[in-house]
N, C-alpha and C positions, 0 to 999 in steps of 0.2 A: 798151583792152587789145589786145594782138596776137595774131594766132592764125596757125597752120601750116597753109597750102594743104593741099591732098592730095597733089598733086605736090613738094611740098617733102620730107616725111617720106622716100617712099624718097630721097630725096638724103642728106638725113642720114643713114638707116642705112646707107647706101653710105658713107660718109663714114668711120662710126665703124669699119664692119664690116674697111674698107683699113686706117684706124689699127691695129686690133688684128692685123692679118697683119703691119704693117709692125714694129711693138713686137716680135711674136712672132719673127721675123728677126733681128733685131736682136739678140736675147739668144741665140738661137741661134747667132748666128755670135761673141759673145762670150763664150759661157758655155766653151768648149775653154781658151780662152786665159787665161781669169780662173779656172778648176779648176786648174791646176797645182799641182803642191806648190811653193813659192818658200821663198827666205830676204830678208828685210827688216831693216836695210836692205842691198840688194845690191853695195854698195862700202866698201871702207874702205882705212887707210893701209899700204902694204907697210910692214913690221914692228914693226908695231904688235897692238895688242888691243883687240877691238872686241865689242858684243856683239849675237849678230842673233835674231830670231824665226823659228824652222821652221814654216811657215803649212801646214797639211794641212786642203784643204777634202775631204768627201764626195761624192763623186760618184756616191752610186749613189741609188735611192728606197725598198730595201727590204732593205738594209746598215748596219750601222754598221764604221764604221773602228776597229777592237781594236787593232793594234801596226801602229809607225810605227816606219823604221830607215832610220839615218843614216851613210855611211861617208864617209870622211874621206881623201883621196889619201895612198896611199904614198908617192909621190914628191916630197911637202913636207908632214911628217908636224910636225905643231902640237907643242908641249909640256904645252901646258894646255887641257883642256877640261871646260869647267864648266856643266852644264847645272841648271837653276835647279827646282827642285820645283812640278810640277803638280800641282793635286787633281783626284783621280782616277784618275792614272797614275802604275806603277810603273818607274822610271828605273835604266838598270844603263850602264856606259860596259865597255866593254871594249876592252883594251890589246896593244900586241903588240909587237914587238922592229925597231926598225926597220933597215933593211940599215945605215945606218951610225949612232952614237952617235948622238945632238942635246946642240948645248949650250943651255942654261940658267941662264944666272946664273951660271956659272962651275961647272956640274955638267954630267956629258955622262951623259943619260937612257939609262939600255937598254931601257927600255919608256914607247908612246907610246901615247895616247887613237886607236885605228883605228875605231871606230862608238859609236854609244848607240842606245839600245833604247830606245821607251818601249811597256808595255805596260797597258791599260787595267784600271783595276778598280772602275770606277764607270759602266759604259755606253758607255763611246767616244764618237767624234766623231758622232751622229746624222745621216742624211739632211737637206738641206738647213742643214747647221750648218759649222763648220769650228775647228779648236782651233791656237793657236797655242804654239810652245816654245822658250822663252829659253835661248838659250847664248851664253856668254862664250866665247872663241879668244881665242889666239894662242901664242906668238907668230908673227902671221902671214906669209912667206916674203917676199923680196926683190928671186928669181929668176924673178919669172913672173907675168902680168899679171890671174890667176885662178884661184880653188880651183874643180874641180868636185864638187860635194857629193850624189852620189849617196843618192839615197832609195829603201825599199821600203816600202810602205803595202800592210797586210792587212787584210780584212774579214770580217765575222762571218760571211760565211756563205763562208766558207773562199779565194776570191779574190782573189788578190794581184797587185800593179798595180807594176809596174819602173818608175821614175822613174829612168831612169841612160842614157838616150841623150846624146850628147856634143850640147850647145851647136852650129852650126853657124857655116859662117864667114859672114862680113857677105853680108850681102844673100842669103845661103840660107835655105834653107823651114824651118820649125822642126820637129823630129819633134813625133811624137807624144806622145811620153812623154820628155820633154826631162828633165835632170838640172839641179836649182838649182844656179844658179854666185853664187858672190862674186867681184864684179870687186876686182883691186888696183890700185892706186893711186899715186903715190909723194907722199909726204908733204909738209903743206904748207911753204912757206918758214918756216925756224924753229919748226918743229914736231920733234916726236921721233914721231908715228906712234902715241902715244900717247893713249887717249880718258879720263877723270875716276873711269872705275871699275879701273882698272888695277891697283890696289893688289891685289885681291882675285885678277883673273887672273895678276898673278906670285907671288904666293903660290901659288896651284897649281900654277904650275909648277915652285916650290921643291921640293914638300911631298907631289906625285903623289897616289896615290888618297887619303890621310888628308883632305888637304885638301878633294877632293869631298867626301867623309861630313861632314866637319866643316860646309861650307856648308849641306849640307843639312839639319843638325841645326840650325843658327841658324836657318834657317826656318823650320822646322817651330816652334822655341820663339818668335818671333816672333809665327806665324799663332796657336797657341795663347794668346800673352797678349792677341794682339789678340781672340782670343775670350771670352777670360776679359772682360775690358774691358769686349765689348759687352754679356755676361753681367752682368755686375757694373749698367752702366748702364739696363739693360732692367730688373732687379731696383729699382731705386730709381725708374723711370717706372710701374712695377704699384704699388709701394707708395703712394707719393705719391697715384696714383688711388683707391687704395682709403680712404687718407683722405678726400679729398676728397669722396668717394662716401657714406662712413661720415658724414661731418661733416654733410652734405646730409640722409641718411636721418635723423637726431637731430632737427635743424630741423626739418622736413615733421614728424616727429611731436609735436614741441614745438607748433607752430602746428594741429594738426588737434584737438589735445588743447585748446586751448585755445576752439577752436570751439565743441567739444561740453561745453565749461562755460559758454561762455553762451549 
């Protein structure tokens, strides 16, 4: 059997004691950088429709994150924005006139998607947690190599954190409270800029607010029959058991009965 000199032990605890300073460094100097609020994924095709996740992690330890707001450049003002139902949070898009028409499918919009709001009603984002929010865009601009996507994220206990400093140019220091960008793109060879869910983003920008409500009502009826489902399914695993259990307790008394007659 081997055994640890005496001289050895402080060597190891020295050893470990540097690992956990060096680990604790480490995350500190990347935990700035991996809080951000971002969108995923951060590229897609100039004019096209894409669909990204708004990533809001928590940054505080004695906070939860209540409302998340997301605004949308004037100056390449989308047709459709469709942001996907969370449980938990309550979702509102708000619209606004943009300085000139947009066309659309052969419609020219006088009111466009300018932010969405989500606000919580189930707890928020927790300390140490982070919630993600699906939105469908486009039709996304042609004229410019990037949306920048300004965010405001608020916390329970009343402080609010501006996510809306401008992106910096190549090789500058990044602020501190940087604003998520989606980089653009130009489409592949023989592509139209176009991504497989697309149907549903030009529908909304046929069909304007109806058509939000409308997505989100399929969801909602969706999540619901997927509940009923599980309902239904969970109801016929209790039963089953109880037979089985039922079936069991009959025998055990058939065989004890049968004991005490002979």
């Amino acid at each position: 059997m081997q055994s640890t000199t005496p001289s050895a032990v402080p060597s190891v605890r020295r050893l470990a004691a540097a690992g956990a300073v060096a680990a604790a460094l480490a995350l500190a100097a990347a935990g700035p950088a991996a809080a951000h609020v971002s969108v995923n994924p951060d590229e897609a095709e100039q004019g096209g429709y894409t669909t990204i996740d708004v990533k809001v992690p928590n940054e505080r330890d004695d906070a939860s994150t209540v409302k998340v707001e997301l605004t949308f450049p004037a100056d390449h003002p989308l047709a459709s924005v469709m942001p996907q139902p969370v449980p938990g949070w309550k979702v509102k898009v708000t619209r606004t006139e943009p300085a000139e028409p947009v066309e659309a499918h052969g419609r020219k919009l006088t009111e466009v998607p300018s932010r969405i709001t989500w606000t919580e009603t189930g707890g928020g984002i927790e300390p140490g947690t982070f919630q993600q929010f699906p939105v469908s865009v486009g039709k996304l601009p042609e004229d410019t190599d990037r949306l920048v996507l300004k965010a405001v994220q608020t916390y329970s206990n009343d402080e609010v954190v501006r996510w809306i400093e401008e992106p910096p140019a190549e090789g500058g220091e990044e602020p501190e409270h940087p604003a998520p960008v989606l980089n653009l793109v130009p489409p592949a060879e023989g592509g139209d800029g176009h991504g497989g869910t697309d149907a549903d983003a030009e529908s909304g920008a046929e069909s304007g607010a109806d058509a939000d409500q409308a997505g989100a009502g399929t969801t909602a009826r969706d999540e619901a029959g997927g509940a009923a489902d599980t309902s239904d399914t969970t109801a016929r695993v209790l039963a089953a058991t109880g037979i089985v259990l039922g079936a069991g307790g009959i025998a055990y008394g058939v065989l004890a009965g049968r004991r005490r007659t002979s």
